[in-house]
C-alpha positions as CSV (number, residue, x, y, z in Angstrom):
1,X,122.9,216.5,92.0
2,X,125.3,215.7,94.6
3,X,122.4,213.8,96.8
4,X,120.8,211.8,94.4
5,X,121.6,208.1,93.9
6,X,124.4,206.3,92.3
7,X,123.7,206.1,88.4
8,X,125.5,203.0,86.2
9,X,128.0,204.8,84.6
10,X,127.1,203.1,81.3
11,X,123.7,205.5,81.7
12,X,125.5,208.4,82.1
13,X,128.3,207.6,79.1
14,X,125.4,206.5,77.1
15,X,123.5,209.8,78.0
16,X,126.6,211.9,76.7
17,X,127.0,210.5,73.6
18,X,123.3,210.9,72.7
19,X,123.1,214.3,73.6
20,X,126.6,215.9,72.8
21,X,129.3,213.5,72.1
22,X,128.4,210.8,69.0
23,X,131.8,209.0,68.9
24,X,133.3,206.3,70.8
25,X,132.2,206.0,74.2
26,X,136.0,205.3,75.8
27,X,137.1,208.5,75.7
28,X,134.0,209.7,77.2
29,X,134.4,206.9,80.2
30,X,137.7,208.2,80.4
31,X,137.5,211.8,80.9
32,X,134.8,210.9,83.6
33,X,137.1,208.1,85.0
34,X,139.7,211.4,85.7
35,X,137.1,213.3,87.3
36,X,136.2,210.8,90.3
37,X,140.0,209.9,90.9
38,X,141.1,211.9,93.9
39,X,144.7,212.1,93.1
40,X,144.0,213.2,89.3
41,X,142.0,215.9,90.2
42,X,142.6,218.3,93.7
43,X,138.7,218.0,93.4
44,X,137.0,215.1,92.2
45,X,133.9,216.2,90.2
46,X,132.3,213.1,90.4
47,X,131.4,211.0,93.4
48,X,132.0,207.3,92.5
49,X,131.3,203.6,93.5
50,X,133.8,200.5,92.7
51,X,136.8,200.3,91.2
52,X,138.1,203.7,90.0
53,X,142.1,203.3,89.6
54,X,144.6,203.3,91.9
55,X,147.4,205.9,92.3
56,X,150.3,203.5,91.5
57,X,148.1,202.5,88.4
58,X,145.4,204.9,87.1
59,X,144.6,203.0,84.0
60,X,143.6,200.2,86.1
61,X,139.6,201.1,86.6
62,X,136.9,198.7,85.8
63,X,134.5,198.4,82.8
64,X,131.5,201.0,83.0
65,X,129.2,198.4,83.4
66,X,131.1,197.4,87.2
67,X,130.7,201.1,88.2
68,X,128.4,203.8,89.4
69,X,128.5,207.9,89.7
70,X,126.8,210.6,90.7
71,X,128.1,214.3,90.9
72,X,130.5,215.3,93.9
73,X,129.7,218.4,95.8
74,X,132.3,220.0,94.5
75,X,130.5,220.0,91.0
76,X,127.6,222.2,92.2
77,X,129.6,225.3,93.7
């Protein structure tokens, strides 16, 4: 939900792997990681809070653990 408060991201990652996704949690943080960049994506499908890359550098986000996410509103449409 779009208006609902940030989440850790490690919650969410660890959320995904229980329900769906049992193998290593990077590539999970990754593929979200790409959908709250704004220039990877023309629209981000998750809203997030700290560091999430640059453009010059998009390998350069922070741990899970450092970050939070909710959905964008693009994500409910």
């Amino acid at each position: 939900n779009a208006s609902a408060k940030f989440k850790k991201s490690c919650r969410t990652v660890g959320d995904v792997l229980g329900k769906y996704h049992p193998h290593g949690d990077s590539a999970c943080y990754e593929a979200m990681v790409l959908m709250a960049q704004p220039f990877s994506y023309r629209y981000p499908l998750v809203d997030g809070q700290g560091n999430w890359g640059a453009p010059d550098d998009p390998k350069s986000f922070a741990a899970m653990r450092y970050t939070e996410s909710r959905l964008s509103k693009y994500s409910e449409l």
